[in-house]
N, C-alpha and C positions, 0 to 999 in steps of 0.2 A: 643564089645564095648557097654559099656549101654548108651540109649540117654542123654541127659542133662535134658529135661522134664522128662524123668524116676526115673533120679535119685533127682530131685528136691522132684517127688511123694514120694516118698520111706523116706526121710527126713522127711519130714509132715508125713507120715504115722505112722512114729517109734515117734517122739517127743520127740526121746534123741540120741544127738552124743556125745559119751566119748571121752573127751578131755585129752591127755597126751604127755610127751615127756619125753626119759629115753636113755642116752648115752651109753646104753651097747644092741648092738642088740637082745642078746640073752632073754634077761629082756624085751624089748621092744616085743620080740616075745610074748612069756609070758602075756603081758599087754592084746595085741591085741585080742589071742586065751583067754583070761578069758573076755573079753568085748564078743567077738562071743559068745563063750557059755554061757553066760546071756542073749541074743538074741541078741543082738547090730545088727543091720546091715553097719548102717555107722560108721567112727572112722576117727578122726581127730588126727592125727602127727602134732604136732609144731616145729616149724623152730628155734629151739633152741640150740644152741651152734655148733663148728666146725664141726662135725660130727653126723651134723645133717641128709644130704641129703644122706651119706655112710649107717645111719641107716634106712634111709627110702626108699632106694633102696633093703635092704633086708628082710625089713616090706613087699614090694611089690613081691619078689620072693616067701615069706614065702607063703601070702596068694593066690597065684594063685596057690601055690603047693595042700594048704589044706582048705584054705575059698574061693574058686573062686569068691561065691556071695556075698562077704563083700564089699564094699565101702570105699577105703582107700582115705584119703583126705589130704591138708596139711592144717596145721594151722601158722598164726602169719606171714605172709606173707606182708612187705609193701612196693617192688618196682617188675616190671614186669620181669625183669633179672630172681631172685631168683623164681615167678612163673612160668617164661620158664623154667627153670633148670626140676622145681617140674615136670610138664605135661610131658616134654620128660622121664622123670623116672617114671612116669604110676600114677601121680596123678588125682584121678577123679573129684576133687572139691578142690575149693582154697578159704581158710580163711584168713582175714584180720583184722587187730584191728583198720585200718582206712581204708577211701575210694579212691584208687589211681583210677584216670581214666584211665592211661596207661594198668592196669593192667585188668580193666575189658574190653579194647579192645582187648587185647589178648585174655582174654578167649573166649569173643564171637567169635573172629574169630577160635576160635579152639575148640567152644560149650562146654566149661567146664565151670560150674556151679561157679559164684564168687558170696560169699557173704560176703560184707567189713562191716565193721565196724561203724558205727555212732551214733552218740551222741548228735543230734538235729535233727528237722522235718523237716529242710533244707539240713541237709547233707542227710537222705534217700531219696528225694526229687530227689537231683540230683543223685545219686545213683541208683536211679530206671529209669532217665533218659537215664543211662547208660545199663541198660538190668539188674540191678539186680530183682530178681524174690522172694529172701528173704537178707532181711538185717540182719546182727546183730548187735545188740543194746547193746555195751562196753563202758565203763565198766557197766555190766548192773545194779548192786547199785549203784552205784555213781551218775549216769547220771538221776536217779529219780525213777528208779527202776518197780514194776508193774505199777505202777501210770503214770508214762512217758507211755508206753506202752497203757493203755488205754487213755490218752490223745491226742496220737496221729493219735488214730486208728478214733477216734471220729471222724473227717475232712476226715481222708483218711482210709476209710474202705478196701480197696482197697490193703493195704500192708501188707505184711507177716513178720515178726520180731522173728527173735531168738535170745532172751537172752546167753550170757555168761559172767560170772562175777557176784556172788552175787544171785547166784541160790544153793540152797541147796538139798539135797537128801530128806527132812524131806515131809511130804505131804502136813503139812501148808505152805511153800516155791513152792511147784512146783504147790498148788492149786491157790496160788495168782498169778503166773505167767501164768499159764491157762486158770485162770477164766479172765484176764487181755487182754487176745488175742492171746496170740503167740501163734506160728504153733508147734516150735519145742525149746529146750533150751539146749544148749552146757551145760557139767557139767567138771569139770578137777578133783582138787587135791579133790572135794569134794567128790568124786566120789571112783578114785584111789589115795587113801592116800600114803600120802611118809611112813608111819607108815608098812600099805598092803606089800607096795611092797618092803620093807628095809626087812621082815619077810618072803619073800616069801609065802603071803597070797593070794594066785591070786583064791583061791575055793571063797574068802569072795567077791572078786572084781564081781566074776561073779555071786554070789548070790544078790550084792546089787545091778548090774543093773539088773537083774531078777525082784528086790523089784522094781525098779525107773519105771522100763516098767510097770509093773500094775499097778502102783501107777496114770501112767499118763493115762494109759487103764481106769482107773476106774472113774478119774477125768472128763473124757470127755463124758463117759457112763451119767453120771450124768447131765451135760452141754448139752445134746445129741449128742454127738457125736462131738463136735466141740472141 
C-alpha cells in the first residue's frame, strides 16, 4: 500500500494526471497501458455511466497484473457512498468536481488522498479545512482560469491547486498554468481524444503524454524547478 503523503509526492512530481472514462473494459485497458507508457504514473477513471465501477474493478486487476507502480484513482466522484464503493475496489485517490465533507472524512480516515473540487477561495478554504492537501480548481476556465490560480495563491501561498477543465496539451496553455502556480493539472478528452480512441490510436495517446511530461519538465526547469 503506497502512503497517502507518497502518493500526494508523486502527483506534484509528475504534474500531469490523464483523465478518462471508456465503457468497454477492454478499451479502457488500452487507454491506461498507453498513458503508462507515455510515463503517466497516476491516472484518473471517472465515475461515468452504469458500468462504471465493473470497469474499474478490472482497470485495478489489469494494472496490479502488469503496472504494479501506476496510481489508479477515481474521478467525478460527489457523495461518500459511491467513494466507499471506489476504495473498497483499490482506489488510491478520490476526485471530485465539488467538495463534499462526508466524503473527505472518509478518506482521511482511510488515508486516501481527496482532492474535491472548488471554485472560489472559500470553498478551498474549507476544503483544506478538511485535510485536503491539493484541491482542484473546476471548471478550471470558467471559474477564471490561470488568473484565479494566481489570485489566490497571492493570500494563501500555502495551497496547492490542480486545474482540470480548460487546460490544453499546447505549451502556451500548460505554461500559463504553471507559471500561474499549480502543482499538477488534470488533462481528459484534451489529452485522450474520442477521435484516438474511436481509431484505435493509443501509440499517439502515449506519445502525447510523453510530449505533456516534458513540455511540463521543461516549464518548470525554466521557473526553477517549481
Amino acid at each position: 500500500m503506497i502512503p497517502r503523503r507518497e502518493i500526494y509526492r508523486i502527483m506534484v512530481e509528475e504534474g500531469l494526471i490523464p483523465v478518462f472514462f471508456n465503457p468497454d473494459p477492454e478499451v479502457a485497458k488500452k487507454i491506461v497501458e498507453a498513458c503508462a507508457k507515455g510515463g503517466a504514473r497516476c491516472i484518473e477513471m471517472t465515475n461515468r455511466g452504469e458500468n462504471a465501477v465493473a470497469v474499474f474493478r478490472e482497470l485495478v486487476t489489469f494494472c496490479r497484473e502488469h503496472y504494479p507502480d501506476l496510481i489508479l484513482g477515481v474521478g467525478s466522484v460527489v457523495d461518500p457512498y459511491t467513494a466507499g464503493i471506489y476504495i473498497a475496489e483499490g482506489a488510491k485517490f478520490v476526485v471530485g468536481p465539488v467538495f463534499d465533507r462526508e466524503i473527505a472524512l472518509l478518506c482521511n480516515s482511510r488515508k486516501v488522498p481527496y482532492i474535491p473540487g472548488c471554485g472560489s477561495a472559500t470553498e478551498i478554504h474549507e476544503a483544506e479545512k478538511y485535510g485536503a492537501e491539493i484541491c482542484k480548481v473546476f471548471p478550471g476556465k470558467e471559474v477564471g482560469g490561470p488568473g484565479f490560480v494566481k489570485s489566490v495563491l497571492g493570500p494563501c501561498p500555502w495551497t496547492e491547486i490542480m486545474p482540470t477543465g480548460g487546460v490544453d496539451t499546447t505549451e502556451e496553455s500548460l505554461r500559463a498554468w504553471f507559471e500561474a502556480g499549480v502543482v499538477a493539472v488534470g488533462i481528459g478528452s484534451k489529452l485522450i481524444t474520442k477521435e484516438r480512441v474511436k481509431n484505435g490510436d493509443f501509440d499517439a495517446i502515449a506519445e502525447d503524454v510523453k510530449r505533456v511530461k516534458a513540455l511540463i519538465a521543461k516549464i518548470r526547469s525554466e521557473r526553477g524547478g517549481k
